[in-house]
Structure formats: structure tokens, C-alpha cells
PDB file of N, CA, C and O in Angstrom:
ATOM      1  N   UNK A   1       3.441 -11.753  28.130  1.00  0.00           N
ATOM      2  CA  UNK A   1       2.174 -11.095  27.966  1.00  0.00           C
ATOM      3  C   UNK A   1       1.091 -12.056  28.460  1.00  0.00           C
ATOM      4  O   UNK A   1       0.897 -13.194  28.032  1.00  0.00           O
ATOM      5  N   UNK A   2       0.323 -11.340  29.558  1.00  0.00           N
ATOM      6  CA  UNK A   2      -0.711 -12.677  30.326  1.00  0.00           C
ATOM      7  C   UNK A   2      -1.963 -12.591  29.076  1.00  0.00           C
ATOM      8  O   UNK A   2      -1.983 -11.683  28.245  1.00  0.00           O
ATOM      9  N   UNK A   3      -2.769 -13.480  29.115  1.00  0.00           N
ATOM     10  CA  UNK A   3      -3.592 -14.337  27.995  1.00  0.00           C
ATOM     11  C   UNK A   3      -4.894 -13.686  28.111  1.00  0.00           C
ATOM     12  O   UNK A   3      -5.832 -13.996  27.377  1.00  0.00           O
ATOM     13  N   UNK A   4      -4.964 -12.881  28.928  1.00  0.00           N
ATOM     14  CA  UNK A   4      -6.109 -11.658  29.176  1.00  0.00           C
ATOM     15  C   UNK A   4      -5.827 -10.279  28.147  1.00  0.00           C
ATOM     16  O   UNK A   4      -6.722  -9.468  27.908  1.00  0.00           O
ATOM     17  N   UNK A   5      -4.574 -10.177  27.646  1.00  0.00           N
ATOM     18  CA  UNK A   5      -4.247  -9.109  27.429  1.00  0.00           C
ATOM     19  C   UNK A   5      -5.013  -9.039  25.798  1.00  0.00           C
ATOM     20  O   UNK A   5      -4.834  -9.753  24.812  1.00  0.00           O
ATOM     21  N   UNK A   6      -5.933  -7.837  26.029  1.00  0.00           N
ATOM     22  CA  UNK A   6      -7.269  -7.457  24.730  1.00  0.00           C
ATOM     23  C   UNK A   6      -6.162  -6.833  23.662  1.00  0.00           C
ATOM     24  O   UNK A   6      -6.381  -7.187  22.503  1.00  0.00           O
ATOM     25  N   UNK A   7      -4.704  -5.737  23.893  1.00  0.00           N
ATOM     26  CA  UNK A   7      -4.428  -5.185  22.856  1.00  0.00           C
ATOM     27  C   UNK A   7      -2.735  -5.351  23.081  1.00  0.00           C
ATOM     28  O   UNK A   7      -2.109  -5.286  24.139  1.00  0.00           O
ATOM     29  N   UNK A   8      -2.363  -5.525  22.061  1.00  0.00           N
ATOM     30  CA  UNK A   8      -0.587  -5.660  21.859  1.00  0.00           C
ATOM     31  C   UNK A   8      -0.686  -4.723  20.789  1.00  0.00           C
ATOM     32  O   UNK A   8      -1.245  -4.994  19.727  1.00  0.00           O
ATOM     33  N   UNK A   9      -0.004  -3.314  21.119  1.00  0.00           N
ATOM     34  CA  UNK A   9       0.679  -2.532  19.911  1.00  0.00           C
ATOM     35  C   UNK A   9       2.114  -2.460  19.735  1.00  0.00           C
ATOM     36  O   UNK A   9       2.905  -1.993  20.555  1.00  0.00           O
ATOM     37  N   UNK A  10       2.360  -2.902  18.729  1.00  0.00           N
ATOM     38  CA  UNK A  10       3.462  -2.718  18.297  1.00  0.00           C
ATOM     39  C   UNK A  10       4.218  -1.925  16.882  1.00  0.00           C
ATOM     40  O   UNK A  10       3.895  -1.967  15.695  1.00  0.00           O
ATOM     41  N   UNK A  11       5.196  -1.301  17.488  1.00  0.00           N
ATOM     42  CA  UNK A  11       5.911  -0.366  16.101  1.00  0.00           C
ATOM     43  C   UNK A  11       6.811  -0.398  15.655  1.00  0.00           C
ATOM     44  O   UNK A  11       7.698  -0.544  16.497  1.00  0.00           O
ATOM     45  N   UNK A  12       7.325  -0.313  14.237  1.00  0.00           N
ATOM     46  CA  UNK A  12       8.589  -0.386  13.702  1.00  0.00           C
ATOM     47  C   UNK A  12       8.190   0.007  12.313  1.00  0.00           C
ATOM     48  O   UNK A  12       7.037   0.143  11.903  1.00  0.00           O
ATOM     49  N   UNK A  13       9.455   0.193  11.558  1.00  0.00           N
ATOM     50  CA  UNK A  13       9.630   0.724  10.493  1.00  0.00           C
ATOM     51  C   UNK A  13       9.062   0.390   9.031  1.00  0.00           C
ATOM     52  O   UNK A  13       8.622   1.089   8.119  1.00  0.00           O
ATOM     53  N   UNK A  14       9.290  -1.161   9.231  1.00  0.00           N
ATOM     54  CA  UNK A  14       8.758  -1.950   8.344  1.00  0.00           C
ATOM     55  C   UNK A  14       8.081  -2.589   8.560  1.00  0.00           C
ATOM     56  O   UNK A  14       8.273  -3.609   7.898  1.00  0.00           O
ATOM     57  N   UNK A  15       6.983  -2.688   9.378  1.00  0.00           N
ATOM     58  CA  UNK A  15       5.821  -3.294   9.877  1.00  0.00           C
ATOM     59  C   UNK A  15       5.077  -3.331   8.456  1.00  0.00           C
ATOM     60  O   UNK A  15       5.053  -4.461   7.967  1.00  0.00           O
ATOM     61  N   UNK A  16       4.503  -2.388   7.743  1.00  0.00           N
ATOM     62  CA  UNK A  16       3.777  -2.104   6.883  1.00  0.00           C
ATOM     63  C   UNK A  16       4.968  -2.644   5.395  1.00  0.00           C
ATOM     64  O   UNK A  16       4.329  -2.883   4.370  1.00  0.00           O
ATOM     65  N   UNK A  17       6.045  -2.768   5.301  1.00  0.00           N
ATOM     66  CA  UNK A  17       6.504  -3.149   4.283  1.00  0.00           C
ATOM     67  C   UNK A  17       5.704  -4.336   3.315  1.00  0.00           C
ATOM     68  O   UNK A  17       5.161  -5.296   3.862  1.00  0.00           O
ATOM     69  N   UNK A  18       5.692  -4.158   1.789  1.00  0.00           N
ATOM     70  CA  UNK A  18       5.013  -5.140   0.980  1.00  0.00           C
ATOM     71  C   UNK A  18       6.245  -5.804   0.750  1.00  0.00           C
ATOM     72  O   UNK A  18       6.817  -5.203  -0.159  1.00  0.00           O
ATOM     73  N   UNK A  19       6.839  -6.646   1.100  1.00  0.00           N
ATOM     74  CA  UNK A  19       8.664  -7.080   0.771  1.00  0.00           C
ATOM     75  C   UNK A  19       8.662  -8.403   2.180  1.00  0.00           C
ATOM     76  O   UNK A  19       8.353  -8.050   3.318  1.00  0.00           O
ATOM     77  N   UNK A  20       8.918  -9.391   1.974  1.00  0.00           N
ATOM     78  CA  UNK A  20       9.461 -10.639   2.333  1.00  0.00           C
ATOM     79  C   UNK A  20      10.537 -10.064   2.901  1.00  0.00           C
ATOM     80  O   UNK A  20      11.366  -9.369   2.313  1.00  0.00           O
ATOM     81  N   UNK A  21      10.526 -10.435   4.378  1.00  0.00           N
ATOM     82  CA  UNK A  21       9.878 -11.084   4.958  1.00  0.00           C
ATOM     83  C   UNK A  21       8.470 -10.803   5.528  1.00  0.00           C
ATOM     84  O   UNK A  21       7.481 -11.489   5.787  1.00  0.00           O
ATOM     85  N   UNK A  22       8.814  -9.471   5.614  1.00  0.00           N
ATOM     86  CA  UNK A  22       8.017  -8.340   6.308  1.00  0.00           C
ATOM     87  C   UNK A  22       6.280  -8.349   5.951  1.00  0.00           C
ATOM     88  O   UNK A  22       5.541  -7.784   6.757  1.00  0.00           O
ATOM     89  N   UNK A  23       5.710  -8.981   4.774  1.00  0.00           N
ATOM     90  CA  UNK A  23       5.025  -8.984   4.802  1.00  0.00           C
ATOM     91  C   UNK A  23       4.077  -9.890   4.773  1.00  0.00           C
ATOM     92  O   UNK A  23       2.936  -9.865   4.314  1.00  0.00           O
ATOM     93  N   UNK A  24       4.875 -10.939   5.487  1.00  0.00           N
ATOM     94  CA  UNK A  24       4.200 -12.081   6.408  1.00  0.00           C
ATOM     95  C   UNK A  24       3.671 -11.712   7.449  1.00  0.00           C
ATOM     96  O   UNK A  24       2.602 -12.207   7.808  1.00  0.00           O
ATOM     97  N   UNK A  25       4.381 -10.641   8.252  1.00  0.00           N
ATOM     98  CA  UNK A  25       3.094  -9.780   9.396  1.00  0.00           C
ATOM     99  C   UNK A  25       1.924  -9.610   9.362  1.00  0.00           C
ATOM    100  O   UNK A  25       1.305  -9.528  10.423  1.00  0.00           O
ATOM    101  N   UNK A  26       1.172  -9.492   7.940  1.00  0.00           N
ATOM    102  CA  UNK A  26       0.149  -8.782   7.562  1.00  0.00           C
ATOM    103  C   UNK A  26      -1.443  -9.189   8.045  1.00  0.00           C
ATOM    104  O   UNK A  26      -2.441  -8.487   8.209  1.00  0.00           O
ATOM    105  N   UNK A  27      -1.214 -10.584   8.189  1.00  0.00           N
ATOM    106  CA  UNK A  27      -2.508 -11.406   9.331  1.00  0.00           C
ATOM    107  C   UNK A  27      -2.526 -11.479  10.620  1.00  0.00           C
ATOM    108  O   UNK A  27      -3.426 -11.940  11.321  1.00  0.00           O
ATOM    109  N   UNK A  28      -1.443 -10.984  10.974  1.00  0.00           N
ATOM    110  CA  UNK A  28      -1.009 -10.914  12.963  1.00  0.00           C
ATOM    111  C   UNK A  28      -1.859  -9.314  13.062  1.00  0.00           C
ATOM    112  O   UNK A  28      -2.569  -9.198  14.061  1.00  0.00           O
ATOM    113  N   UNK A  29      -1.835  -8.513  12.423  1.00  0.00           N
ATOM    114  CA  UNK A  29      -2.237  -7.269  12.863  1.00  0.00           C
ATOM    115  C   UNK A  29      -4.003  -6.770  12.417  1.00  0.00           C
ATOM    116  O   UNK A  29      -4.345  -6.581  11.249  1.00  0.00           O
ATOM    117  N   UNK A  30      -4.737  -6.658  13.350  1.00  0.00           N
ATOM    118  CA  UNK A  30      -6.635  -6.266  13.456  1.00  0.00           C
ATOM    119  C   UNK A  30      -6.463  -4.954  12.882  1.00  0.00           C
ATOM    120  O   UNK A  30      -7.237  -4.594  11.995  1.00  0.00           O
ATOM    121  N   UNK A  31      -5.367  -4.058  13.361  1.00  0.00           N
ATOM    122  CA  UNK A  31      -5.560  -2.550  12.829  1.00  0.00           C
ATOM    123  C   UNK A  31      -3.977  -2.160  12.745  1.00  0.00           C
ATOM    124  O   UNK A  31      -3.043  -2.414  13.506  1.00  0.00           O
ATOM    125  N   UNK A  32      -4.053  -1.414  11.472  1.00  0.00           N
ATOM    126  CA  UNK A  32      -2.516  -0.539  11.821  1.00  0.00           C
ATOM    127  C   UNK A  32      -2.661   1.091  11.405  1.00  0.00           C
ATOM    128  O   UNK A  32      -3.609   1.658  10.861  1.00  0.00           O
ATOM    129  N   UNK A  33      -1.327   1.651  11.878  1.00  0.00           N
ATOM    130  CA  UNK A  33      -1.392   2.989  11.458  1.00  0.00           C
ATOM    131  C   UNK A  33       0.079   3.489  11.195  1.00  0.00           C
ATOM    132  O   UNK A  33       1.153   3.343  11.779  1.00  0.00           O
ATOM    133  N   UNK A  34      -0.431   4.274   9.832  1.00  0.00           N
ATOM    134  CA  UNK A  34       1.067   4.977   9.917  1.00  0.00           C
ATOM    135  C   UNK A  34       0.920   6.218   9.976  1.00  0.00           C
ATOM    136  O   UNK A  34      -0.019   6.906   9.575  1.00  0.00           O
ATOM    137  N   UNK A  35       2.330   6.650  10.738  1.00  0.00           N
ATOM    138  CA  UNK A  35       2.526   8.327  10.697  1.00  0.00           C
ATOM    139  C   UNK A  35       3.133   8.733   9.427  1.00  0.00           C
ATOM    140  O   UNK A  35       3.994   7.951   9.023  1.00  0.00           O
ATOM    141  N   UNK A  36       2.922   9.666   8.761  1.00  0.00           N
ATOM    142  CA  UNK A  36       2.823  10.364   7.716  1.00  0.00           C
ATOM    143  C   UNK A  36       3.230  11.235   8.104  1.00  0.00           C
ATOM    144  O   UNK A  36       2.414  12.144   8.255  1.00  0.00           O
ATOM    145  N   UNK A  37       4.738  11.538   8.518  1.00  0.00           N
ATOM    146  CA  UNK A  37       6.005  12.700   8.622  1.00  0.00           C
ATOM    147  C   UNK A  37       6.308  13.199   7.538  1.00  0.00           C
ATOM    148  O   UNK A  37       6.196  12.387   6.619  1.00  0.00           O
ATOM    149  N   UNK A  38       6.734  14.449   7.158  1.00  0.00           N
ATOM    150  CA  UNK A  38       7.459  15.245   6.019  1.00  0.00           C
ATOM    151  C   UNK A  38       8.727  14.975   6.130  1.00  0.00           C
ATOM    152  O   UNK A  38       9.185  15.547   7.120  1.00  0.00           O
ATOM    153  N   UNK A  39       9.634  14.261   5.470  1.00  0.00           N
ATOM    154  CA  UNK A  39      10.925  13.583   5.041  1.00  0.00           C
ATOM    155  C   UNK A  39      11.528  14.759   5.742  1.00  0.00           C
ATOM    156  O   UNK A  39      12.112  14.420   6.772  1.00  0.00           O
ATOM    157  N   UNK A  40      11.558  16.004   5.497  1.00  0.00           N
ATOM    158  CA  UNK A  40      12.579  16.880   6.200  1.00  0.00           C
ATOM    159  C   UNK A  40      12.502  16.708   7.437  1.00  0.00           C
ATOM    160  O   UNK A  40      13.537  16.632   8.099  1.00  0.00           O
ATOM    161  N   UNK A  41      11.496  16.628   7.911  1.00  0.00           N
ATOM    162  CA  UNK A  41      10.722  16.205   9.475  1.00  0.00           C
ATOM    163  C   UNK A  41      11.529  15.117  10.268  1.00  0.00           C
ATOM    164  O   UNK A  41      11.892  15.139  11.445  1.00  0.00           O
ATOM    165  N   UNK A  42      11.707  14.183   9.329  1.00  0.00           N
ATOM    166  CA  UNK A  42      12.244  12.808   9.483  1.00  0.00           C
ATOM    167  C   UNK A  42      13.941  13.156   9.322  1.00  0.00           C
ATOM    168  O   UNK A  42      14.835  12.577   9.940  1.00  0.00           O
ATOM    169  N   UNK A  43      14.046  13.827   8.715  1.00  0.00           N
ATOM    170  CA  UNK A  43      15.779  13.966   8.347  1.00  0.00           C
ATOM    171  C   UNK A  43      16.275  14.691   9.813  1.00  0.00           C
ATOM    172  O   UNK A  43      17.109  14.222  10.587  1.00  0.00           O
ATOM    173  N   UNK A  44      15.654  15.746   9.943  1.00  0.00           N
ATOM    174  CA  UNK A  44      15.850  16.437  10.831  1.00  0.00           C
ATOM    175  C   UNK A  44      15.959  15.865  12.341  1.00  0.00           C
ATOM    176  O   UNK A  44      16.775  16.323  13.141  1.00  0.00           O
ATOM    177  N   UNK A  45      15.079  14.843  12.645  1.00  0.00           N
ATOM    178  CA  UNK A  45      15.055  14.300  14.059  1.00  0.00           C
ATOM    179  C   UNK A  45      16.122  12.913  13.382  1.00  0.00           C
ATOM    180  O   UNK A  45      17.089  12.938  14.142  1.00  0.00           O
ATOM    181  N   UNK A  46      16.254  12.297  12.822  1.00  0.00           N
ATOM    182  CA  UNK A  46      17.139  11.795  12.682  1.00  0.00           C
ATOM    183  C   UNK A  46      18.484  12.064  12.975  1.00  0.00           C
ATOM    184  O   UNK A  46      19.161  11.476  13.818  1.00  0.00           O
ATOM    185  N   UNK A  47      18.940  13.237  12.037  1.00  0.00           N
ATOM    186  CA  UNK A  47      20.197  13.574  12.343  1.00  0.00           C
ATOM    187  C   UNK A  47      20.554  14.165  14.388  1.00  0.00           C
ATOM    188  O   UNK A  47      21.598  14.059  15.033  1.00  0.00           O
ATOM    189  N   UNK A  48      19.206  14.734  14.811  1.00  0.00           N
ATOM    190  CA  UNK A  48      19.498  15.054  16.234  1.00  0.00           C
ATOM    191  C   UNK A  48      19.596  13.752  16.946  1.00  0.00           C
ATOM    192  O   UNK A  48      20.565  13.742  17.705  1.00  0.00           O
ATOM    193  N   UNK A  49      19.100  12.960  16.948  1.00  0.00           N
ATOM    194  CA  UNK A  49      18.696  11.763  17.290  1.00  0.00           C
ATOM    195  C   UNK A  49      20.566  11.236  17.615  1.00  0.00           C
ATOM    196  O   UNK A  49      21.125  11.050  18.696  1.00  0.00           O
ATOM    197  N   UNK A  50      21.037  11.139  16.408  1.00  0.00           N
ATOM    198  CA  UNK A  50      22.618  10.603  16.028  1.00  0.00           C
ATOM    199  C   UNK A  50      23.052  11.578  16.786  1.00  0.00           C
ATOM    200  O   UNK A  50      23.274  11.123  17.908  1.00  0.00           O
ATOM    201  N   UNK A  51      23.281  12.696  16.719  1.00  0.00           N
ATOM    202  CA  UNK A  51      24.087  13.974  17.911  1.00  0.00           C
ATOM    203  C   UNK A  51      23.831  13.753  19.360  1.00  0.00           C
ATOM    204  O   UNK A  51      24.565  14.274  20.200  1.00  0.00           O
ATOM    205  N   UNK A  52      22.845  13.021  19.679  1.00  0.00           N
ATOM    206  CA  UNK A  52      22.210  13.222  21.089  1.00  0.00           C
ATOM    207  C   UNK A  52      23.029  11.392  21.585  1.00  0.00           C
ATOM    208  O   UNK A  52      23.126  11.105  22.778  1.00  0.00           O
ATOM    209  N   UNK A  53      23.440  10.544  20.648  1.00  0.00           N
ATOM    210  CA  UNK A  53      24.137   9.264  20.722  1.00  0.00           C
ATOM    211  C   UNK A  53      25.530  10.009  20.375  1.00  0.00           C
ATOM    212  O   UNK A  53      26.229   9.135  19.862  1.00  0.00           O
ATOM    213  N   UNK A  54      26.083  10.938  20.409  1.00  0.00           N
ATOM    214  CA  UNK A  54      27.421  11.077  20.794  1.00  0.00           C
ATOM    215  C   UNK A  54      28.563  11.365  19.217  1.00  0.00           C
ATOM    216  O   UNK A  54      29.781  11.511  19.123  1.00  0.00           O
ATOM    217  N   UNK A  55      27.575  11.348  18.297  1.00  0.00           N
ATOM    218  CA  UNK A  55      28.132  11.930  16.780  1.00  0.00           C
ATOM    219  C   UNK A  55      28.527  13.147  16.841  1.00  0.00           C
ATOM    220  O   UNK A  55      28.311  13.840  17.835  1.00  0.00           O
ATOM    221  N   UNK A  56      29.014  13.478  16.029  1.00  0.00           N
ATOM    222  CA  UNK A  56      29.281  15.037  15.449  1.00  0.00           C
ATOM    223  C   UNK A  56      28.223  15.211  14.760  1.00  0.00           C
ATOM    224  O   UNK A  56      27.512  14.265  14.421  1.00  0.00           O
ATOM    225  N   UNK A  57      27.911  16.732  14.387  1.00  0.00           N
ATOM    226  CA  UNK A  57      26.851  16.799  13.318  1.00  0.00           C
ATOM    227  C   UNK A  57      27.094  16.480  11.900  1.00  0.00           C
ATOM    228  O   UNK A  57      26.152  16.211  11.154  1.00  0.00           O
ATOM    229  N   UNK A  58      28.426  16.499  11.460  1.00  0.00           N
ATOM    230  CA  UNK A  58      28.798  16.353  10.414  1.00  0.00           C
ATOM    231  C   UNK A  58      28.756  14.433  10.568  1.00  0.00           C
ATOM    232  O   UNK A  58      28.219  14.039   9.533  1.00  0.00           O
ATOM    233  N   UNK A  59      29.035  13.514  11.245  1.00  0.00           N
ATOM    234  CA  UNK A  59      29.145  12.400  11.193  1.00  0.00           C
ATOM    235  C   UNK A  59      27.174  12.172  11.636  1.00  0.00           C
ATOM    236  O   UNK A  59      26.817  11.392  10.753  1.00  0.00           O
ATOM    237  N   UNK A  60      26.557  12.323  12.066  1.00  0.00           N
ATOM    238  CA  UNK A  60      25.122  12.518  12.162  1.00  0.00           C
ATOM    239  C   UNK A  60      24.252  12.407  10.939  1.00  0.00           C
ATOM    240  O   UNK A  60      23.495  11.498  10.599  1.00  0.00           O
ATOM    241  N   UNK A  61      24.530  13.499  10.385  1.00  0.00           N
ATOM    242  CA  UNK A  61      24.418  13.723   8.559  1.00  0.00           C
ATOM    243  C   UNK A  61      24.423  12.621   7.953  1.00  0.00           C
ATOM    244  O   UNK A  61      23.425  12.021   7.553  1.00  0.00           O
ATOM    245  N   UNK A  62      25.656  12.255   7.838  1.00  0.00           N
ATOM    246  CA  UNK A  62      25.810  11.055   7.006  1.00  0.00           C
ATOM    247  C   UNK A  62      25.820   9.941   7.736  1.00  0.00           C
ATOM    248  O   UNK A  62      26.750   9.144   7.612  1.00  0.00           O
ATOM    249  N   UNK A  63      25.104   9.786   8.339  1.00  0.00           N
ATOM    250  CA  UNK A  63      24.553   8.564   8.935  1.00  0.00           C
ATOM    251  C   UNK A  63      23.454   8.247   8.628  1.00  0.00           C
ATOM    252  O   UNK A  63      23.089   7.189   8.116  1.00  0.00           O
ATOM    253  N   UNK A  64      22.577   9.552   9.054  1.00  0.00           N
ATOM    254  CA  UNK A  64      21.180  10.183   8.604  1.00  0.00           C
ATOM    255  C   UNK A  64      20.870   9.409   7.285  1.00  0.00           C
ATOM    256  O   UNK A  64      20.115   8.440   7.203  1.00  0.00           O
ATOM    257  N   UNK A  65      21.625  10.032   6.182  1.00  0.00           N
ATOM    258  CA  UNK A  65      21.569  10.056   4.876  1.00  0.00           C
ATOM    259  C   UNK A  65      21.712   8.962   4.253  1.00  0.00           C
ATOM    260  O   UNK A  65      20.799   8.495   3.572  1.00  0.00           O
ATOM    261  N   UNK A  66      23.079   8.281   4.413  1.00  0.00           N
ATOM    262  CA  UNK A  66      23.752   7.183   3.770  1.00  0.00           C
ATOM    263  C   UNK A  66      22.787   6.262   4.493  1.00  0.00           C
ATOM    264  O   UNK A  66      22.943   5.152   3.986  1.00  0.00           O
ATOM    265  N   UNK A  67      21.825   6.203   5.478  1.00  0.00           N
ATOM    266  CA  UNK A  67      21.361   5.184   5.945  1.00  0.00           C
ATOM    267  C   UNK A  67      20.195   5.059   6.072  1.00  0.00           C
ATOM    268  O   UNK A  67      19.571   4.302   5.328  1.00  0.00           O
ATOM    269  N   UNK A  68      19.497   5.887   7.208  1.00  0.00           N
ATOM    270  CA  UNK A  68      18.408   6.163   7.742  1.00  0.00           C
ATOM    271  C   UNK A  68      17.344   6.789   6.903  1.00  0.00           C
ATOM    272  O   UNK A  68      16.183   6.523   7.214  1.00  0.00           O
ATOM    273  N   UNK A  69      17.562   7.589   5.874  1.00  0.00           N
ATOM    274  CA  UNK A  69      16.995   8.157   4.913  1.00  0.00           C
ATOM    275  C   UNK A  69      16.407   7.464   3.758  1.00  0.00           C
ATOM    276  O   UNK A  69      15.322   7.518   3.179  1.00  0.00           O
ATOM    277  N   UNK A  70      17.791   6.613   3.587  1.00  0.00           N
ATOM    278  CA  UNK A  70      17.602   5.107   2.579  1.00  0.00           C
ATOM    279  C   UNK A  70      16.352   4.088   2.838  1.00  0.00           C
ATOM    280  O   UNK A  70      15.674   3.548   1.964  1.00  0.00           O
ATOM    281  N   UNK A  71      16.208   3.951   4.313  1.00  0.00           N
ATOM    282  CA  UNK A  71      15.275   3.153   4.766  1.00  0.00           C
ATOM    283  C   UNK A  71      13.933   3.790   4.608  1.00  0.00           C
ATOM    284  O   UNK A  71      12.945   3.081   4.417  1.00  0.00           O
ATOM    285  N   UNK A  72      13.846   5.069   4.677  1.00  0.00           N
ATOM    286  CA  UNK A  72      12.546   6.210   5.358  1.00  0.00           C
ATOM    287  C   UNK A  72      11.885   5.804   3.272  1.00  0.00           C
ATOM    288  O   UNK A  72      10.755   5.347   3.101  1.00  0.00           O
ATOM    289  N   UNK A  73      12.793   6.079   2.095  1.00  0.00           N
ATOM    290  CA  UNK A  73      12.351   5.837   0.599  1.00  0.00           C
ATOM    291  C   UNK A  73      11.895   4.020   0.684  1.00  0.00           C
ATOM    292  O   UNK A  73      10.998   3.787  -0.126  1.00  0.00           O
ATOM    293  N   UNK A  74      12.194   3.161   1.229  1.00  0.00           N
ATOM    294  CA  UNK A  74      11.877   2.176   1.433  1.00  0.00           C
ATOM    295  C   UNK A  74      10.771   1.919   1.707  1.00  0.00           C
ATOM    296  O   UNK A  74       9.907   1.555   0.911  1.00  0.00           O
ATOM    297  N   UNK A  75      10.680   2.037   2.589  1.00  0.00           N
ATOM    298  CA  UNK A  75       9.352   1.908   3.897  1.00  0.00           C
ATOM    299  C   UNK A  75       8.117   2.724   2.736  1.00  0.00           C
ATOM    300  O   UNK A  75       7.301   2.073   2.085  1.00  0.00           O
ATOM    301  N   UNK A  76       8.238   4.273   2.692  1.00  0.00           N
ATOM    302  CA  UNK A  76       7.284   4.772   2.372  1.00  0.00           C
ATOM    303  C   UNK A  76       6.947   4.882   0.612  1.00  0.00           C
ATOM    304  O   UNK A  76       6.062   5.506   0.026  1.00  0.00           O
ATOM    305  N   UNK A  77       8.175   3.899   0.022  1.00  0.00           N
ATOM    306  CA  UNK A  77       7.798   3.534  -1.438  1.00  0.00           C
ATOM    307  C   UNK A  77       7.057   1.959  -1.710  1.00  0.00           C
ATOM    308  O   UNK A  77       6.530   1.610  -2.766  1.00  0.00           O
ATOM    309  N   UNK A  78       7.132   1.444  -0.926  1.00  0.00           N
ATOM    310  CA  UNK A  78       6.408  -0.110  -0.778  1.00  0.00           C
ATOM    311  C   UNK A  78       5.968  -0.824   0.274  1.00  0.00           C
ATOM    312  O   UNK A  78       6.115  -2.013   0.558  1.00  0.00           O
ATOM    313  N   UNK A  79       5.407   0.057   0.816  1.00  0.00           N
ATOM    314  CA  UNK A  79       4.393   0.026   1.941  1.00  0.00           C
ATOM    315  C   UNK A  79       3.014  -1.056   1.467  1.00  0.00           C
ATOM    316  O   UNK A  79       3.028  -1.591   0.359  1.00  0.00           O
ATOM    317  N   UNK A  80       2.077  -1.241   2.267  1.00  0.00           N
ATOM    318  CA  UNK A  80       0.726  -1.881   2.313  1.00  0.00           C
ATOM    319  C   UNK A  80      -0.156  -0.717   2.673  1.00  0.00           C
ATOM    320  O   UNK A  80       0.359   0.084   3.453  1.00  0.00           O
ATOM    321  N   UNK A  81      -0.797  -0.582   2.460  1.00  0.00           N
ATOM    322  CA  UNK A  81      -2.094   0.447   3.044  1.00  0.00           C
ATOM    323  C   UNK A  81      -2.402   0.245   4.414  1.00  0.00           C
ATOM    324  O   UNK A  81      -2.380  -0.928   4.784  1.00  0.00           O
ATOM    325  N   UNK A  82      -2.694   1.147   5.286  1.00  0.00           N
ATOM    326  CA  UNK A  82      -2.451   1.009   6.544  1.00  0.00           C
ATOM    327  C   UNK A  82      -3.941   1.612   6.558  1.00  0.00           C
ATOM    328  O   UNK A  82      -4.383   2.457   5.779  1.00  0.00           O
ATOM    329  N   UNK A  83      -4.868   0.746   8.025  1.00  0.00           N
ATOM    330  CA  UNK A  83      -5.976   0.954   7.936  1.00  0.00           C
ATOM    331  C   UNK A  83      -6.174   2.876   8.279  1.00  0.00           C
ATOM    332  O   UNK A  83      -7.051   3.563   7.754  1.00  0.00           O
ATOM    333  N   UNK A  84      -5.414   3.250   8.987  1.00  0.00           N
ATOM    334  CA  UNK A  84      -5.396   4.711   9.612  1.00  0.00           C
ATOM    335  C   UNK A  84      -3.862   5.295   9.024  1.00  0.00           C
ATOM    336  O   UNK A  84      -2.796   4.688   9.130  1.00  0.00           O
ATOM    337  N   UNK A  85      -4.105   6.879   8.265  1.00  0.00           N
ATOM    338  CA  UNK A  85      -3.016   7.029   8.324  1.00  0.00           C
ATOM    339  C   UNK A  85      -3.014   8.512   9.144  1.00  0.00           C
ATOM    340  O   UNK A  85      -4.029   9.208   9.113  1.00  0.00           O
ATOM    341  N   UNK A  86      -1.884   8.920   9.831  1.00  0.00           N
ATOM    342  CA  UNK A  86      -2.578  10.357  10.288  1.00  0.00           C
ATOM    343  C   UNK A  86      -0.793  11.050   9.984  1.00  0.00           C
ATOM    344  O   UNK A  86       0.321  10.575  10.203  1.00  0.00           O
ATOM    345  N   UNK A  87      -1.354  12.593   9.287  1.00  0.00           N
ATOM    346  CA  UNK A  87      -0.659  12.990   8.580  1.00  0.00           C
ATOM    347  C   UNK A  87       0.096  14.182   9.593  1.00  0.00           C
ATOM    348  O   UNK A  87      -0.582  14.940  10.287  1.00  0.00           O
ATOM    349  N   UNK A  88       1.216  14.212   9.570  1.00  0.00           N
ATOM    350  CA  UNK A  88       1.786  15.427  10.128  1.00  0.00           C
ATOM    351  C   UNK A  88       2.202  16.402   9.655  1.00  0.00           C
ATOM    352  O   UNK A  88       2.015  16.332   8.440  1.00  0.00           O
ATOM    353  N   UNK A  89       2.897  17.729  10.050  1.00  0.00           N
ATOM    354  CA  UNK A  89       2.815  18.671   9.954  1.00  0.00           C
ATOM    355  C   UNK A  89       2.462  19.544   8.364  1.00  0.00           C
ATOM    356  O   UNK A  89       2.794  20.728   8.298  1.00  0.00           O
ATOM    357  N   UNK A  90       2.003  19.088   7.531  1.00  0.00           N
ATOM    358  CA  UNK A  90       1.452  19.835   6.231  1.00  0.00           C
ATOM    359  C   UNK A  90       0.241  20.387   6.167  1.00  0.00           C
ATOM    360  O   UNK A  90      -0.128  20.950   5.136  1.00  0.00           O
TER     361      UNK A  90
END
């Protein structure tokens, strides 16, 4: 990244996590934002997501679930306040 560069955005899951390590990030970032998906929203592109990498839907599911889902109660139960949040489909 050349030394001119005014904005670096970056995204991930646990960016916003209140949880060590993760929330040693919290002085590297001027602004953040989270998307505010409806969990079914999230389940749903998840599990296509796993089908479209070569799962079954039934092995998708529980990938989804046993995993990805686990993380989604994570993230959005001990989060930091995010300066912007913008809410989807509700």
C-alpha cells in the first residue's frame, strides 16, 4: 500500500469483536460499520455459499449451523459499537 494512500477499508467478521485478541484493533480503525443482516438472511446465504463450494445441501446445513451460525451469535453478542450501523432487510 503506497504512503499516499488517504483510505484502507477493511472487513471481517470479528473486526468489531469486544474479545482478545480482536479487540486490540480498536485504535487502527477512524470509522467502522456494521451490516445488520437478519440471521435467516445470514443462514440462508451461508448455506448457498457452502453448495456453490461443492457441498450437498444437507452437508451445507450443517456446516452453516454447527459453524458459521456459531460465529454470526458471537460476533453479534459481543461486539463494540460501530460508528455506522446500516440495517438490512426489516
Amino acid at each position: 500500500m503506497p504512503a499516499s494512500a488517504r483510505f484502507v477499508i477493511v472487513e471481517g467478521n470479528y473486526l468489531l469483536l469486544d474479545q482478545e485478541p480482536w479487540n486490540g484493533l480498536a485504535g487502527l480503525f477512524d470509522w467502522t460499520v456494521f451490516l445488520d443482516v437478519p440471521k435467516g438472511e445470514l443462514a440462508r446465504r451461508l448455506v448457498q455459499r457452502w453448495v456453490e463450494h461443492g457441498l450437498s445441501p444437507e452437508a451445507a446445513r450443517e456446516r452453516a449451523f454447527s459453524n458459521d451460525m456459531a460465529n454470526v451469535e458471537l460476533v453479534t453478542g459481543r461486539r463494540r459499537e460501530a460508528d455506522t450501523v446500516i440495517v438490512f432487510g426489516r
